[in-house]
Backbone bond lengths (Angstrom), bond angles and torsions (degrees), N, CA, C in turn:
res aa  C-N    CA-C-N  psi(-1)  N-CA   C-N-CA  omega(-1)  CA-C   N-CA-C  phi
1 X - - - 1.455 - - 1.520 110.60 -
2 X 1.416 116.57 -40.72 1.755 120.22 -175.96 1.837 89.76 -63.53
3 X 1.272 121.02 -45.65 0.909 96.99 -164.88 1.610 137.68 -90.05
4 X 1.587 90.08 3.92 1.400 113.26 173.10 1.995 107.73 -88.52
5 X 1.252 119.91 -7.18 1.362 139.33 166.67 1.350 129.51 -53.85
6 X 1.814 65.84 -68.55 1.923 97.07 169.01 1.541 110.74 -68.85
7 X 1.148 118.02 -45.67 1.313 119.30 -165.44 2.045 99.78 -52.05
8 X 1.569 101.94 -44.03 1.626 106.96 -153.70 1.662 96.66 -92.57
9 X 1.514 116.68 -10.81 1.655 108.60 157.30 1.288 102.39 -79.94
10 X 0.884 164.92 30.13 1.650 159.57 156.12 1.139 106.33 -109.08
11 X 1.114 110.40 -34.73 1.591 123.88 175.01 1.643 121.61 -72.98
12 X 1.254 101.74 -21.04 1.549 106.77 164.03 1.141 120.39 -102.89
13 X 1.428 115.05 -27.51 1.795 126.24 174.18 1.439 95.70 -61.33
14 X 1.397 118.35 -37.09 1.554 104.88 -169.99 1.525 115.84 -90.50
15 X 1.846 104.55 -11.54 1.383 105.41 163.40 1.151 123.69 -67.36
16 X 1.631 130.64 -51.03 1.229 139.34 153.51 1.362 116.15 -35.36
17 X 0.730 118.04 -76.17 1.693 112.83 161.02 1.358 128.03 -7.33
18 X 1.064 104.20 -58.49 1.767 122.60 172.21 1.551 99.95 -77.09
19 X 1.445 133.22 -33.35 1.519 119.44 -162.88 1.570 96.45 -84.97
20 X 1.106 113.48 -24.87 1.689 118.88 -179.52 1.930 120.80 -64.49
21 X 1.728 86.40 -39.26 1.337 104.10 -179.50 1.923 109.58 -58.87
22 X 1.716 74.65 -65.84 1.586 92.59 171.58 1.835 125.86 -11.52
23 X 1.734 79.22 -70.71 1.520 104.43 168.81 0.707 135.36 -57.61
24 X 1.085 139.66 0.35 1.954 154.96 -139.32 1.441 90.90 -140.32
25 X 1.316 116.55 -60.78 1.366 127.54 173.74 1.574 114.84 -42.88
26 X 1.312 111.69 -86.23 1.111 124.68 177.91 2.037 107.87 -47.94
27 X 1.170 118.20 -27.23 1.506 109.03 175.94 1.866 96.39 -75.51
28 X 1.491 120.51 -43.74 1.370 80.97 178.34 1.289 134.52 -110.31
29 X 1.548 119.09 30.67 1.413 135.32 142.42 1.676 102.72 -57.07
30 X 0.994 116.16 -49.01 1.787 118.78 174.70 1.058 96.12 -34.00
31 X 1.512 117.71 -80.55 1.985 115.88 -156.02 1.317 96.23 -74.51
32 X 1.368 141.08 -25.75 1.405 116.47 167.07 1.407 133.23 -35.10
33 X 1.795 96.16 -48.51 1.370 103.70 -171.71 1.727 110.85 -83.75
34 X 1.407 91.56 -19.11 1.512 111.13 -168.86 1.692 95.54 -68.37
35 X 0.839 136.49 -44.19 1.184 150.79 156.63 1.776 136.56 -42.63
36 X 1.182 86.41 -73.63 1.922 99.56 144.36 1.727 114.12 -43.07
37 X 1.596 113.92 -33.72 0.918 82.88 -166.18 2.118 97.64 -103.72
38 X 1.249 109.53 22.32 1.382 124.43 178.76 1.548 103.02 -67.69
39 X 1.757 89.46 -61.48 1.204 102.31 -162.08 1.899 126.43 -78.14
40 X 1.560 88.30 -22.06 2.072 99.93 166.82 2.028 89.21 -77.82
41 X 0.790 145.14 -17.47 1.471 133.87 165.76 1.417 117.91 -53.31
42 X 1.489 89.61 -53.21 1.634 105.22 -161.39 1.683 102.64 -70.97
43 X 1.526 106.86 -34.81 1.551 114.45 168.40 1.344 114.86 -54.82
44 X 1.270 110.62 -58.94 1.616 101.51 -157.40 1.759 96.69 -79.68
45 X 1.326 136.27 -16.47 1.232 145.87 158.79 1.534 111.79 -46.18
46 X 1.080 126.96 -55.31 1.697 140.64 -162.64 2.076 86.52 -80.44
47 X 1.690 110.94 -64.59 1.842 99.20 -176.36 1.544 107.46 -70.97
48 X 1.457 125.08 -0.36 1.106 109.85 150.56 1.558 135.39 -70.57
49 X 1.190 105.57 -37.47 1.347 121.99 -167.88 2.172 99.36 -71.42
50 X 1.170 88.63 -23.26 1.564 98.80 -143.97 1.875 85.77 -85.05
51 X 1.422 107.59 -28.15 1.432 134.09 -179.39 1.612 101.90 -44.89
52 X 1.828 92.45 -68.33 1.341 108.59 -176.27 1.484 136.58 -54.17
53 X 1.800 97.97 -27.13 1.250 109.32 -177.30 1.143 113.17 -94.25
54 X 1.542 135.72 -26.69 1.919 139.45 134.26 1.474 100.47 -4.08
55 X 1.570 93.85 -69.47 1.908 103.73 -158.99 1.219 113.06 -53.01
56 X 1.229 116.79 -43.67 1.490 138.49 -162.10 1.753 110.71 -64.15
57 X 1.512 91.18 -45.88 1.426 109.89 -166.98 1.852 106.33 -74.98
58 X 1.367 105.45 -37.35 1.356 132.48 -178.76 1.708 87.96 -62.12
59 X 1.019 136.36 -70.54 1.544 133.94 -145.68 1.608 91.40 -96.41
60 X 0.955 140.91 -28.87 1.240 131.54 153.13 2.175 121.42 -43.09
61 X 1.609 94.72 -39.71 1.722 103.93 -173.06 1.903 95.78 -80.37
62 X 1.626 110.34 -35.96 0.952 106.03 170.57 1.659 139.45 -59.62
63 X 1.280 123.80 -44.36 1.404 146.99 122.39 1.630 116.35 4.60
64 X 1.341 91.49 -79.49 1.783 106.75 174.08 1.164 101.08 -48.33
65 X 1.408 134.66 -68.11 1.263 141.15 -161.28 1.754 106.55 -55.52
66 X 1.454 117.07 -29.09 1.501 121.53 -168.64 1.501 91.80 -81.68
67 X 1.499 112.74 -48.60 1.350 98.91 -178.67 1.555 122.39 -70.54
68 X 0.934 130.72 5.83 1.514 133.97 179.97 1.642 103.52 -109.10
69 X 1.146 139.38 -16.51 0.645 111.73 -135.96 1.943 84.00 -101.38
70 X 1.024 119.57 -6.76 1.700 126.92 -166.99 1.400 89.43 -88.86
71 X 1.285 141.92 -35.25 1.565 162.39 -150.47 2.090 85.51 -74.72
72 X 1.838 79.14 -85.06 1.908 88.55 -177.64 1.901 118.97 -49.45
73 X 1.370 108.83 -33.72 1.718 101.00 171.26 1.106 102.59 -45.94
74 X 1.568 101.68 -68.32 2.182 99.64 -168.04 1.159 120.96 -39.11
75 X 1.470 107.50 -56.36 1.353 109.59 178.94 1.877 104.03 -37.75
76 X 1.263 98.63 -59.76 1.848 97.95 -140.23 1.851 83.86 -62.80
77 X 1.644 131.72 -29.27 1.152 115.34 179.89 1.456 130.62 -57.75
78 X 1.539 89.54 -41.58 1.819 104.57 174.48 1.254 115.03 -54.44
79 X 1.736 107.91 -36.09 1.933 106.13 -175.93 2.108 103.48 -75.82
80 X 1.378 99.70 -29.75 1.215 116.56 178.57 1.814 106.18 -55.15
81 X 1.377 130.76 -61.03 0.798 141.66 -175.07 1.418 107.44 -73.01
82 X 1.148 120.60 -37.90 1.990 109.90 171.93 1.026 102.11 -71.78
83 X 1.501 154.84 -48.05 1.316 167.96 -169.56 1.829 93.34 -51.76
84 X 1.849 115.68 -53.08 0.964 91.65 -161.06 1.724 114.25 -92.58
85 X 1.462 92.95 5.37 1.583 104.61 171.45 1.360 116.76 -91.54
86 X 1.288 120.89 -14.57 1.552 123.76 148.83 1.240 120.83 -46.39
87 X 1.518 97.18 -49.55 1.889 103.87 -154.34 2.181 89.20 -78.12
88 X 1.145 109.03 -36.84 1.459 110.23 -171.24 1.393 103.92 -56.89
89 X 1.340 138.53 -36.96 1.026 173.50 132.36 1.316 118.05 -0.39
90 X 1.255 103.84 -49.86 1.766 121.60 -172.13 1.726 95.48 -105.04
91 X 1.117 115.82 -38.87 1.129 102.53 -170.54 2.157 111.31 -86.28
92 X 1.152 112.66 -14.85 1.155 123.66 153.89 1.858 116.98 -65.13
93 X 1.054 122.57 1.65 1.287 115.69 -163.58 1.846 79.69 -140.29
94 X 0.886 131.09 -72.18 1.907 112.99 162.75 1.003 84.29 -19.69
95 X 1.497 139.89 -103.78 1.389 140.78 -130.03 1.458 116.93 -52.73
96 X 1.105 106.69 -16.23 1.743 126.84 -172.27 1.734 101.05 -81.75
97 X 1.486 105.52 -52.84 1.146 125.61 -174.94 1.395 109.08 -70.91
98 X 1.138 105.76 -36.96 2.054 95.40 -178.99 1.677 93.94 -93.37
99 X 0.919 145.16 8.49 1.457 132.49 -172.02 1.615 79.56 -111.41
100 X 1.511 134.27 -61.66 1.792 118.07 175.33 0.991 118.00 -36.33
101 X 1.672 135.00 -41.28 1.091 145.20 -175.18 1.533 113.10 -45.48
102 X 1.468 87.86 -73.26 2.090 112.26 -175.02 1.188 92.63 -46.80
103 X 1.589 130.96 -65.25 1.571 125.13 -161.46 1.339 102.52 -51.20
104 X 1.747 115.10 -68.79 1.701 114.08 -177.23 1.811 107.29 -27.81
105 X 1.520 105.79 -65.07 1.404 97.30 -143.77 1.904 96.61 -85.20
106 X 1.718 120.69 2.35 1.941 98.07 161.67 1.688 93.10 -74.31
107 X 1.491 116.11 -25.71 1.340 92.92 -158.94 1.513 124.12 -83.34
108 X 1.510 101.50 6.74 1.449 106.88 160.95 1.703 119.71 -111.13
């Protein structure tokens, strides 16, 4: 019987043994993952951030572009409108020129 005692305290010292191990184990598979999962945080945190500042920068170039873009119409109207006061211009002075013409040449 003592030695069937002895036999089943060794038998639990060596179970404990193993549940300790176990535990040790499994605590630092914990911070492994616990860790892993620090660092996929810190990742998708940093292409997040980096996400935001794309967008930002994007609707900012977009912006600029809205505000310029009322700036460049005028312009191109104003060159539009001297252009077409040139051409009115030239063609008022043809008209000058072919109407001198007709008079000169009934009056010869």
């Amino acid at each position: 019987a003592q030695e069937l005692k002895e036999g089943a305290e060794e038998k639990v010292d060596d179970l404990k043994e193993a549940a300790a191990d176990t535990t040790e184990a499994a605590k630092g598979k914990a911070a492994q993952l616990a860790e892993g999962l620090r660092e996929g945080k810190d990742k998708v945190m940093k292409e997040g951030q980096h996400a935001v500042e794309k967008t930002k920068e994007a609707a900012s170039n977009a912006a600029d572009y809205v505000k310029e873009v009322p700036d460049k119409v005028a312009e191109q109207a104003s060159s539009l409108a001297e252009q077409t006061k040139q051409l009115a211009g030239d063609a008022a002075e043809y008209a000058k020129d072919a109407k001198d013409r007709v008079v000169e040449e009934s009056q010869n």
